[in-house]
C-alpha positions in Angstrom: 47.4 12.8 47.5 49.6 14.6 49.4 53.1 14.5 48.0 56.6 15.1 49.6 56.6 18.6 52.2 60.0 21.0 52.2 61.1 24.0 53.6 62.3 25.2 50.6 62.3 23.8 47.1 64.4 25.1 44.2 63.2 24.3 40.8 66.2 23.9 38.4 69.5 23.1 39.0 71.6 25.3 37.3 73.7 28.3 38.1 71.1 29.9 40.0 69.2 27.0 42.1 73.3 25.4 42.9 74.4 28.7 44.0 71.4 29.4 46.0 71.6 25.7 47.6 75.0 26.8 48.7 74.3 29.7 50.3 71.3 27.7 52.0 73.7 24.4 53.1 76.5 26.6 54.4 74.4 28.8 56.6 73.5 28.3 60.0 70.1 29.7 60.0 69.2 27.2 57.4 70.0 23.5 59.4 67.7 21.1 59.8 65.3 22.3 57.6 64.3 19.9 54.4 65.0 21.2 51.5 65.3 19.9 47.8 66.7 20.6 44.2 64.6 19.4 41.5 65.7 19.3 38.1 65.4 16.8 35.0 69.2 15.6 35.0 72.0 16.4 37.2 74.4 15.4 35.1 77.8 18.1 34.7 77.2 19.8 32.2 80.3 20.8 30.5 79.2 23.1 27.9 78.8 26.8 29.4 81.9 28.8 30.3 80.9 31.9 33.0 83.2 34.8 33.1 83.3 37.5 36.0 85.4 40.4 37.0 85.8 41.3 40.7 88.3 42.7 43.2 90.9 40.9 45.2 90.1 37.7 45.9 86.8 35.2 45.5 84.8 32.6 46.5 85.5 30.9 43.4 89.2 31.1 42.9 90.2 27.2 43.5 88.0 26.7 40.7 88.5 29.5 37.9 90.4 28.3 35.0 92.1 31.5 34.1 92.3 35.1 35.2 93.8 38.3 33.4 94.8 41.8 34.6 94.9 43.2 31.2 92.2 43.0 28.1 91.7 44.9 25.0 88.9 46.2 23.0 89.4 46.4 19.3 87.0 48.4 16.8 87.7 48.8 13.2 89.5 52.0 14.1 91.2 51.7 16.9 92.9 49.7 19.9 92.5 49.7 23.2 94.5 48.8 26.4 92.3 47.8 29.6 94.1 47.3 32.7 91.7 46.1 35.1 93.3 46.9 38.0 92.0 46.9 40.9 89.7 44.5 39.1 90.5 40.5 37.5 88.8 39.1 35.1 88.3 35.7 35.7 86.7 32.5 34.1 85.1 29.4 35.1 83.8 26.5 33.8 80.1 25.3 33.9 81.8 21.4 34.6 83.9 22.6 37.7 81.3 24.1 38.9 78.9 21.6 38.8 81.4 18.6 40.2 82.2 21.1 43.3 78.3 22.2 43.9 77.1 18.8 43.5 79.7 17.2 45.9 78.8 19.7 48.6 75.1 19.8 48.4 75.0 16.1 48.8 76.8 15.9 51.7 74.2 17.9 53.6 71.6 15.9 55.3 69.1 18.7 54.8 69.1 18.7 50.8 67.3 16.1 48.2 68.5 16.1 44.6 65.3 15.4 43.2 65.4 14.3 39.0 62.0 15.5 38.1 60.8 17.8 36.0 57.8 20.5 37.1 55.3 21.6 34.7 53.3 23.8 37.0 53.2 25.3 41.1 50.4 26.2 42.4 50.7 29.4 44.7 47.5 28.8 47.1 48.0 25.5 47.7 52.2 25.5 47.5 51.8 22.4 45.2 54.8 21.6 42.6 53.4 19.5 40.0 56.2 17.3 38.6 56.1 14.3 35.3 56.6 11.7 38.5 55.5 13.4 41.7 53.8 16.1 43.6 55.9 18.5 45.6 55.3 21.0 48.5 56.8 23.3 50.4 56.5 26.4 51.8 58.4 28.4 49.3 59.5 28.0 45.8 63.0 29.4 44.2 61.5 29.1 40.3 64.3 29.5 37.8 61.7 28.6 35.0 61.5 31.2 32.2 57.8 32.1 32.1 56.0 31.0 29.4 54.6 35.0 29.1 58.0 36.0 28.1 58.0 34.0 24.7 54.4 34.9 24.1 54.5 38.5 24.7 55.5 41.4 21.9 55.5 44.5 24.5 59.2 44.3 25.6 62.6 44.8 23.7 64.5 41.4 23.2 68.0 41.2 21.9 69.4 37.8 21.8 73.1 37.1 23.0 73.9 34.0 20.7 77.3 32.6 20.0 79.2 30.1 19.3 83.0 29.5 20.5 86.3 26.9 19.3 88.5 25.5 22.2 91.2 26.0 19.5 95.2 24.7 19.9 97.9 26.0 17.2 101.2 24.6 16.3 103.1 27.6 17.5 102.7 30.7 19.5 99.6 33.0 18.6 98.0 34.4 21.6 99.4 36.5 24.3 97.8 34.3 27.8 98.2 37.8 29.9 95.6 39.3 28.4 92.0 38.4 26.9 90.3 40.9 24.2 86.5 41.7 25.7 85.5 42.6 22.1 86.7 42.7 18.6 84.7 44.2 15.7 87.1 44.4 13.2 85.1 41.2 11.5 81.3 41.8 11.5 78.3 40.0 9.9 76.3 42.5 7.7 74.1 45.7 9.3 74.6 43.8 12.9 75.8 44.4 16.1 78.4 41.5 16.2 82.3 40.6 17.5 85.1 38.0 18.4 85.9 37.8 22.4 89.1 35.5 23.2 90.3 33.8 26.4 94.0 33.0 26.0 95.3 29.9 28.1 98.6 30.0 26.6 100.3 31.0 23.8 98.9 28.0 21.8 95.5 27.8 23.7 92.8 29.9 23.8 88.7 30.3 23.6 87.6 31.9 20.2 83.5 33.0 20.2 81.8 34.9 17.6 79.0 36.5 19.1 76.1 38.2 18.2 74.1 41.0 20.2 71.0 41.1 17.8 66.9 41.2 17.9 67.4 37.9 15.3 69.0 34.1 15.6 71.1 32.9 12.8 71.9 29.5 11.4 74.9 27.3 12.9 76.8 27.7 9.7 76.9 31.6 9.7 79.3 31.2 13.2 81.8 28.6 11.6 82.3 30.7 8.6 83.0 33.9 10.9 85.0 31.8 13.2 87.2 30.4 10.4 87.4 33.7 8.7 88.2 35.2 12.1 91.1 32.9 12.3 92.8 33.2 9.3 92.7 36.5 8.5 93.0 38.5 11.8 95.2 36.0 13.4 96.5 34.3 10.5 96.3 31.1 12.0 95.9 28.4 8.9 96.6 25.2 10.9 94.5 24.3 14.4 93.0 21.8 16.7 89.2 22.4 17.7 89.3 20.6 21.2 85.8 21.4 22.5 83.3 23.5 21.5 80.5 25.7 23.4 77.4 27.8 21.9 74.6 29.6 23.8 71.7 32.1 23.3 71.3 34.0 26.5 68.4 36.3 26.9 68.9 40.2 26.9 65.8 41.5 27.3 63.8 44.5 29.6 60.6 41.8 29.9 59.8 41.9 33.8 60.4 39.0 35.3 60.3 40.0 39.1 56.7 40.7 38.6 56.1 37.1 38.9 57.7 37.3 42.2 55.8 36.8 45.8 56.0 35.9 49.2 55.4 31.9 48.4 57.7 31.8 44.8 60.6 33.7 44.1 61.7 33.7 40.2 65.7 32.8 40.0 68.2 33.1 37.5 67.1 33.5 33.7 64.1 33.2 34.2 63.5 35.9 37.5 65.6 38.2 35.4 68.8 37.8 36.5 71.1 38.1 33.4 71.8 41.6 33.0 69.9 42.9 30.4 72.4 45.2 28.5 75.5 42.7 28.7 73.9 39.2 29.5 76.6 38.6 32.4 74.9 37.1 35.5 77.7 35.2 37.2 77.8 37.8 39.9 74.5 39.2 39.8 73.5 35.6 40.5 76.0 36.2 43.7 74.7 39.2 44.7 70.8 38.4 44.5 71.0 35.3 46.6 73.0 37.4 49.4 69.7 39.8 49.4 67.8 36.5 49.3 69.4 35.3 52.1 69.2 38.8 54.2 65.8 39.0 53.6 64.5 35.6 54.7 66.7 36.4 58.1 64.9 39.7 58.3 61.5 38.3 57.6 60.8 39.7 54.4 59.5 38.8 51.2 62.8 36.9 49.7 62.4 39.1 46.4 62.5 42.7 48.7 64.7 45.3 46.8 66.5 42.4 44.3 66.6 45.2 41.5 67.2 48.6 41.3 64.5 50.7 39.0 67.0 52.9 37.7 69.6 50.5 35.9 66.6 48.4 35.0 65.7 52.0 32.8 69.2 52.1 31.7 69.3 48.8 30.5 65.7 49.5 28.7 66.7 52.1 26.8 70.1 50.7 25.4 68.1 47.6 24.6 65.7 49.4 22.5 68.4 51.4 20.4 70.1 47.8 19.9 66.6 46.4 18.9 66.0 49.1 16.4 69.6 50.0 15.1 71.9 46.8 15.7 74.6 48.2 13.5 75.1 50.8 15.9 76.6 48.2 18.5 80.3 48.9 17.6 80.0 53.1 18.0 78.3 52.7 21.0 80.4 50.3 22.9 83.2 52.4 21.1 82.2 54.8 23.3 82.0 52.8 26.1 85.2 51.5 26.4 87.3 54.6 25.6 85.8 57.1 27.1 85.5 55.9 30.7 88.0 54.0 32.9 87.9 50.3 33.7 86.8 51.2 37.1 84.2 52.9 36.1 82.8 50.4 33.5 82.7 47.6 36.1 81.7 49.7 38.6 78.8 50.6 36.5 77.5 47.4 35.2 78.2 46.1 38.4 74.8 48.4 39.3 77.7 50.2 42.1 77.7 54.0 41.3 76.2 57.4 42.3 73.9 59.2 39.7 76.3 61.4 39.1 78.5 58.7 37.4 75.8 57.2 35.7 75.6 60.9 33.8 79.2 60.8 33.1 78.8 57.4 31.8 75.8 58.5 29.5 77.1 61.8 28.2 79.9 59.5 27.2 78.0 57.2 24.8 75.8 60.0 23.5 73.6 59.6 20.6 70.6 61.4 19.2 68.6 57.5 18.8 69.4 56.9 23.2 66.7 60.3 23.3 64.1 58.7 21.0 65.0 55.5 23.5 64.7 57.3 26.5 61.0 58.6 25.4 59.7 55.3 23.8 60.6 54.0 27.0 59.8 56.6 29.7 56.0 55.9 27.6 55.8 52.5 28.5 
C-alpha cells in the first residue's frame, strides 16, 4: 500500500533536520513543494546547550543566551588570554531553538511534522518505513547514525562525554566577560579530560567536566570532578544547581558520507557532521545545508563536495594519537592554544585556511606520536 508521497522528507528533527527545514521553508526555490519532518517526539528539548564562534553578526543572535569577546585556556602550567576579536563566542540553547524552529516550520503550508519513528528506507523504491506508516518521497535527508558505525572496529572513536551544573553562588565568583574554553588543572587519571565554563554573571554560570577519551565513565565519576572542581579551584562551598545537561557526542574518523547518494543524503551526527577533532557542529551544520541547498539549485547530487579530504586526514590522525595516548590531550591542546592566534585557531577548525597555515598550525603542535599517526593513517 502506497503510503504518503513528498518532495523531500527529513528523518529526525533535531539540529540538523530543523536547520535544514529552515533553509528549505525560507527559500523561494523550495514553495509548493510537500515536504515533511518525521521524528518520534517534537517536544523542546531543553537539555543540549550549542556553542559557536563567528564574525560580526548571525543568524541566530535574537536567540543566543550569551556571547564573550574574551576566554581563557588554563593548563597546569600556565594561563592564557584569548581575545577573540574579530571573532564572538556565542551560546545557544537547544530549547530556544526548538520553540523558534518549530513555530516557523509550522507556519509553512508546505511542511508536515510527522511523529513517527523510521526503522528503515529503501533506496530503489524511495520507501521510508516508519512504526505507524509508510513514507515516500523523492529524496531522504537521514540524520540516523548507521547501525555500521557501532558495529565496526576499523575507525578511531573518541567519545566527547560530559556532564555540566547550571550553578548560582551567594556572591560574586565568575567574571561574565569572559568564558574559559578549557581548564586542565583538575584531571581524571592517565586521561585527556577538563572544566569549560560559561559565565552569565558574576553568580551564574555553566560548569561541565568533560572528557575527550576512547572510554565512557560512570555518572558518579562527573559529580565528584564537578564538586571537586568547585571547591578547590573556585573555592566555591555554598551553590544552587538550577539545571543540569550531559551528553556523549561522537568524535570519530568513521565515514559517514559514504552512505551518501543521489536519493538519501546522511545529516547531522549521523552523515558526519560533528567535527571529528573538536565535536562542534553548530556551524558546520550551517555551512553543509548552504552546500545542500546550492547543489540541489545546481542539479547535483545534494551531498557534492560537503567535506573536504584534507581536514578529514587531519582530524584522522589527531584522533588516533588521542585514541592511543589520551593523557597527551593537555600538551597537545597546550600547544594549540599558545602557539597560534585566535584567528588562526578558528579559522582553522572552521576548515578556512590555505595549506600553508595548516603547516604552521602542525609544526605548532609537534610530536613524534602525530608521525606514527600520520603513517597508521596514510595505511588505511
Amino acid at each position: 500500500m502506497l503510503g504518503p508521497v513528498y518532495f523531500y522528507v527529513i528523518v529526525g528533527g533535531g539540529l540538523a533536520g530543523l536547520q535544514l527545514a529552515l533553509r528549505l521553508k525560507d527559500d523561494v526555490f523550495f514553495k509548493g513543494k510537500k515536504m515533511a519532518i518525521i521524528d518520534p517526539s517534537f517536544n523542546i528539548s531543553k537539555d543540549k546547550t550549542w556553542c559557536f564562534w563567528e564574525q560580526e553578526k548571525g543568524r541566530w543572535d535574537s536567540l543566543i543566551s550569551a556571547e564573550w569577546k574574551t576566554g581563557k585556556f588554563i593548563s597546569t602550567t600556565a594561563e592564557e588570554d584569548l581575545d577573540l576579536k574579530p571573532y564572538s563566542y556565542k551560546m545557544l540553547t537547544s530549547e530556544k531553538f526548538f520553540e523558534y524552529a518549530l513555530a516557523e516550520i509550522r507556519k509553512s503550508e508546505d511542511f508536515f511534522l510527522i511523529e513517527d519513528e523510521i526503522s528503515n528506507i529503501d533506496p530503489v523504491t524511495m520507501k521510508a518505513v516508519g512504526r505507524k506508516k509508510t513514507y515516500n518521497a523523492t529524496h531522504f535527508f537521514d540524520s540516523r547514525i548507521p547501525s555500521e558505525y557501532y558495529e565496526t572496529q576499523d575507525y578511531t572513536k573518541i567519545y566527547q562525554h560530559f556532564k555540566g551544573y547550571h550553578v548560582k553562588t551567594e556572591t560574586p565568583v565568575f567574571d561574565p566577560g569572559q568564558f574559559t574554553m578549557m581548564d586542565f588543572r583538575l584531571t581524571y587519571k592517565n586521561s585527556t579530560s577538563f572544566t569549560y565554563i560559561l559565565p552569565f554573571s558574576a553568580t551564574e554560570a555553566l560548569v561541565e567536566y568533560t572528557f575527550f577519551t576512547p572510554f565512557l565513565t560512570e555518572e558518579e565519576i562527573y559529580d565528584e570532578q564537578m564538586k571537586k572542581y568547585l571547591s578547590e579551584y573556585l573555592n566555591i562551598d555554598t551553590y544552587e544547581v538550577l539545571n543540569e545537561e550531559k551528553g556523549n557526542i561522537p568524535m570519530t574518523d568513521f565515514p559517514f558520507e559514504k552512505n551518501n547518494n543521489f536519493k538519501i543524503t546522511k545529516i547531522g551526527t549521523g552523515g558526519g557532521w560533528v567535527k571529528g577533532s573538536t565535536g562542534y557542529s553548530f556551524k558546520h551544520t550551517e555551512k553543509k545545508i548552504t552546500k545542500i541547498i546550492e547543489n540541489i539549485k545546481s542539479g547535483y547530487e545534494p551531498s557534492k563536495d560537503l567535506f573536504r579530504s584534507k581536514y578529514k586526514f587531519y582530524d584522522a590522525i589527531f584522533l588516533d594519537v588521542l585514541a592511543r595516548r589520551n593523557e597527551k590531550g593537555e600538551q597537545i591542546f597546550s600547544k594549540f592554544y599558545q602557539k597560534n592566534s585566535v584567528e588562526a585557531i578558528f579559522a582553522y577548525l572552521d576548515e578556512e585556511t590555505k595549506f600553508t597555515e595548516d603547516l604552521k598550525i602542525m609544526f605548532s603542535l609537534f610530536d613524534p606520536e602525530f608521525i606514527v599517526s600520520f603513517f597508521r593513517k596514510f595505511r588505511l
